[in-house]
N, C-alpha and C positions, 0 to 999 in steps of 0.2 A: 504493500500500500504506500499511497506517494506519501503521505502525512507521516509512516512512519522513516521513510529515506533523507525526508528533507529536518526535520526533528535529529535524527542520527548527523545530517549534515551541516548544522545550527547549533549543537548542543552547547557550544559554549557561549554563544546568543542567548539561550533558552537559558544558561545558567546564571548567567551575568544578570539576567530581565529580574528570576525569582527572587536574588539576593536585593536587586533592584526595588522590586516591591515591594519586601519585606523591611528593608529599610525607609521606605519612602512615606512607611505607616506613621513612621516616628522621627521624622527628618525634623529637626529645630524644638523636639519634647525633651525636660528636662528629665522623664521619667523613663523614656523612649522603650525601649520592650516592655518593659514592668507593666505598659497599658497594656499586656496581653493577658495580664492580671486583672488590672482593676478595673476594666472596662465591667466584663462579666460578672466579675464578684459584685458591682453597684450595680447592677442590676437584677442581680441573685437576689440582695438584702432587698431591695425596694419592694419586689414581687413575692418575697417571701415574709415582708411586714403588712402589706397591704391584703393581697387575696385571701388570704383565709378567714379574714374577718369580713369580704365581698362574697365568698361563695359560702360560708359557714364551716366551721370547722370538723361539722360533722361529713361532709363531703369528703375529708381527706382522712378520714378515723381508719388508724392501723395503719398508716403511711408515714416516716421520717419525709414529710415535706418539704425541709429544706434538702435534702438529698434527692427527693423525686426533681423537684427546680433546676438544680445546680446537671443531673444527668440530661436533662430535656432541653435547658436554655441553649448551655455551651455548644453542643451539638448545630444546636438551631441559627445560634448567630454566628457561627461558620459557614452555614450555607448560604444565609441573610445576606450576609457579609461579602462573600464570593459572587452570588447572585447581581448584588446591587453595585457593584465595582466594578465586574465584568462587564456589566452592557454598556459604561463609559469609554471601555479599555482602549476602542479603537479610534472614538473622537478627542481618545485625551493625550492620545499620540498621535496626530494627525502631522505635527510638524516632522517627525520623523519618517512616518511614511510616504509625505509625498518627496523626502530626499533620497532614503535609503531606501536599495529593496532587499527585502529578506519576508523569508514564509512567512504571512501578516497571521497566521494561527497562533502564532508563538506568544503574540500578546494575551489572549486567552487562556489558552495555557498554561503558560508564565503567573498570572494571575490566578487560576485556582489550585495549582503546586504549592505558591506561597502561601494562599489562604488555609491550603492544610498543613503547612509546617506550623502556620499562627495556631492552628489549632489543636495540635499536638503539643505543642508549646501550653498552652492553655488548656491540658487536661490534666496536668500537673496540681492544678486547682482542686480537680475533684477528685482526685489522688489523695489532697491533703483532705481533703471534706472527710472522704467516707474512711479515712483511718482514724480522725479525730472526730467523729460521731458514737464509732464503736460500729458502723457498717460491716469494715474493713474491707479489704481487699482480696478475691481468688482467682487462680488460673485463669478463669472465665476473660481475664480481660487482655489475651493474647489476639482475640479475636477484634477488637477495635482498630488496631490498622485497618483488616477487612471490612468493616464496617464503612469505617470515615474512606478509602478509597472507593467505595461504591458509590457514598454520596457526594464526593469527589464527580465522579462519571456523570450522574446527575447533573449534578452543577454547571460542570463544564458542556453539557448537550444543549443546556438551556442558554450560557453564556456566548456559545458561539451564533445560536438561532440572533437572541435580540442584540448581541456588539453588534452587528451584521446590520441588522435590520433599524439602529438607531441611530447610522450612518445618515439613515434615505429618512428618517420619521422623527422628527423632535422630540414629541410628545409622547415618547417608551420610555423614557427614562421614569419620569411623573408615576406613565402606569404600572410598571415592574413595583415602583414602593409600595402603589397603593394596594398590588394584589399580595407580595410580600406581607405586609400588613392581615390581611385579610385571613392569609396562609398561615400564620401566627395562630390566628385565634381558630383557626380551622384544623391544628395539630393539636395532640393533648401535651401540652409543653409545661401548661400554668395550673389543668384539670384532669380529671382522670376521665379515660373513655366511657368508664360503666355508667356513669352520671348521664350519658345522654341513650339507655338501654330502652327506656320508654320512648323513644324518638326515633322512629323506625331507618325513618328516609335520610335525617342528619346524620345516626348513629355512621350507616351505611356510609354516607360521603368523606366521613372522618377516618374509616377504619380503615379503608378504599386511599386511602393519603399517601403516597410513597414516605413522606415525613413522617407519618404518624408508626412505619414500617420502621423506618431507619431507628426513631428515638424510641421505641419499644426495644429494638436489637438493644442499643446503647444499654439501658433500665438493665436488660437480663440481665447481662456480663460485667454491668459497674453494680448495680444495688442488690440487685436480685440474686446471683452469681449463680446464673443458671448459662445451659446454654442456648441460644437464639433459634427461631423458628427457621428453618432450612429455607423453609417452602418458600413465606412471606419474601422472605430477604433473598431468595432468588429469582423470581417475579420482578422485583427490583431491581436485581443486579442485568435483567436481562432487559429491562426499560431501559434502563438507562446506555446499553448497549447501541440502543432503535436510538435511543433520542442522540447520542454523540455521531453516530452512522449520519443522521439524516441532520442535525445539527450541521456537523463538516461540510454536507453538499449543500446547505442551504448556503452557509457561510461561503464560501470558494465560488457560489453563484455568482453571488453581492459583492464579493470582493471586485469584481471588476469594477466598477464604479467607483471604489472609495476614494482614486487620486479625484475626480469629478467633484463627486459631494462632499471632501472634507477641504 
C-alpha cells in the first residue's frame, strides 16, 4: 500500500512532526508537560464534585466514582483531543504545504501518534488513582496499548475524513465540537449505562457507541481487572479499519485541491 511506502519513506518527517506536536502543546507553558496532568485531573475533580449531587448519589451506589470518572474521562479527552486538532491539522499548516511537498497524510498522523503518546503519558494518573484508592492494579492492564491503538484507528479514520474536508468547508471545525460535545454526553463517561435500561431506543444508541465500547474495555482492565469483551472491541477494531481504508481515499481525493483552497 502507497501510505504504507511513503510513511516508510518520510519517517523521519513523520518523527520530527510527532515530537513537533507534542511539544507544540506546551510551547511558552511554564508547566509544559505537567498539563498532561492537570488538564485531566481538573477536570476529574470538577465532574466528580458536581455530578453526583446532579444525578443522585444513589445512581452511582457500589461504584468508586471517582475511579469510574478518572477510567472514562482520560480515555475520552484523548480522542476529544485528537479528534478536535486533527480537523485543523491541514489548515494550520497550510504555509508549509503550499512550499514543501511531502505525503500531506503525515500531518494526521503525526497528530494522532502524538495525541496517544499525550495519553499514555496521562494514564500514569490513573495508575496513581487506582493504587491510592485501594482499586489497585492487575495484569488486566497489558491490554491498554491495544485498547488506546484501536481508538487511535478510530480517531485517525475520522481525522483524515474532516482535515480533508475543512480545507473546502469553514464551518466543520464549529460542527466536529458541537457533535464532540454531544458525543460526550452520548458515552457513559460521567453515568453508568444501566441508568438508561428503561429507555429502550437511547439505551440502544448509547451501547451501539464505539466510545461507549472502547471506555467499557478501558473500566474492565483499569477498575474492574477483568478481561475485555473480544467481540464488542473487535466490531470496533474492525470499524475502525473501514473508516481509516475509506478515511485515506477520501483524504488523497481532497488532497488535490488543498495548494487551491489553503
Amino acid at each position: 500500500m502507497k501510505l504504507f511506502k511513503d510513511l516508510y519513506q518520510y519517517r523521519e518527517l513523520l518523527k520530527t512532526n510527532i515530537k513537533k506536536d507534542i511539544r507544540g502543546r506546551y510551547k511558552g507553558s511554564f508547566l509544559g508537560i505537567l498539563w498532561s496532568f492537570i488538564n485531566p485531573l481538573l477536570q476529574v475533580v470538577v465532574y466528580w464534585i458536581v455530578f453526583p449531587y446532579l444525578m443522585g448519589r444513589a445512581a452511582m451506589e457500589g461504584e468508586n466514582y471517582l475511579i469510574y470518572l478518572i477510567t472514562g474521562l482520560i480515555p475520552w479527552t484523548f480522542f476529544m483531543t485528537v479528534v478536535s486538532q486533527g480537523t485543523m491539522c491541514i489548515k494550520s499548516n497550510a504555509g508549509i504545504i503550499n512550499k514543501v511537498y511531502f505525503p500531506r497524510e503525515i500531518l494526521p498522523i503525526s497528530m494522532v501518534a502524538s495525541g496517544l503518546v499525550n495519553f499514555f503519558i496521562s494514564c500514569i494518573i490513573i495508575l496513581v488513582f487506582l493504587l491510592g484508592s485501594g482499586v489497585g492494579i492487575s495484569y488486566h492492564i497489558i491490554l491498554v496499548p491495544v485498547i488506546a491503538c484501536i481508538e487511535a484507528l478510530l480517531a485517525l479514520g475520522l481525522v483524515f475524513i474532516l482535515s480533508a474536508i475543512n480545507v473546502y468547508v469553514q464551518d466543520v471545525e464549529n460542527i466536529v465540537q458541537f457533535l464532540l460535545n454531544m458525543l460526550m454526553y452520548g458515552s457513559p463517561i460521567i453515568y453508568q449505562l444501566k441508568q438508561f435500561d428503561s429507555a429502550g431506543f437511547l439505551y440502544k444508541l448509547i451501547e451501539w457507541n464505539p466510545m461507549t465500547i472502547l471506555i467499557t474495555a478501558y473500566r474492565d482492565v483499569f477498575m474492574y481487572h477483568r478481561w475485555v469483551d473480544w467481540q464488542d472491541l473487535g466490531i470496533v477494531f474492525l470499524l475502525a479499519l473501514v473508516l481509516v481504508v475509506l478515511g485515506y481515499e477520501v483524504f488523497k481525493k481532497l488532497e488535490k485541491g488543498f495548494a487551491e483552497q489553503l
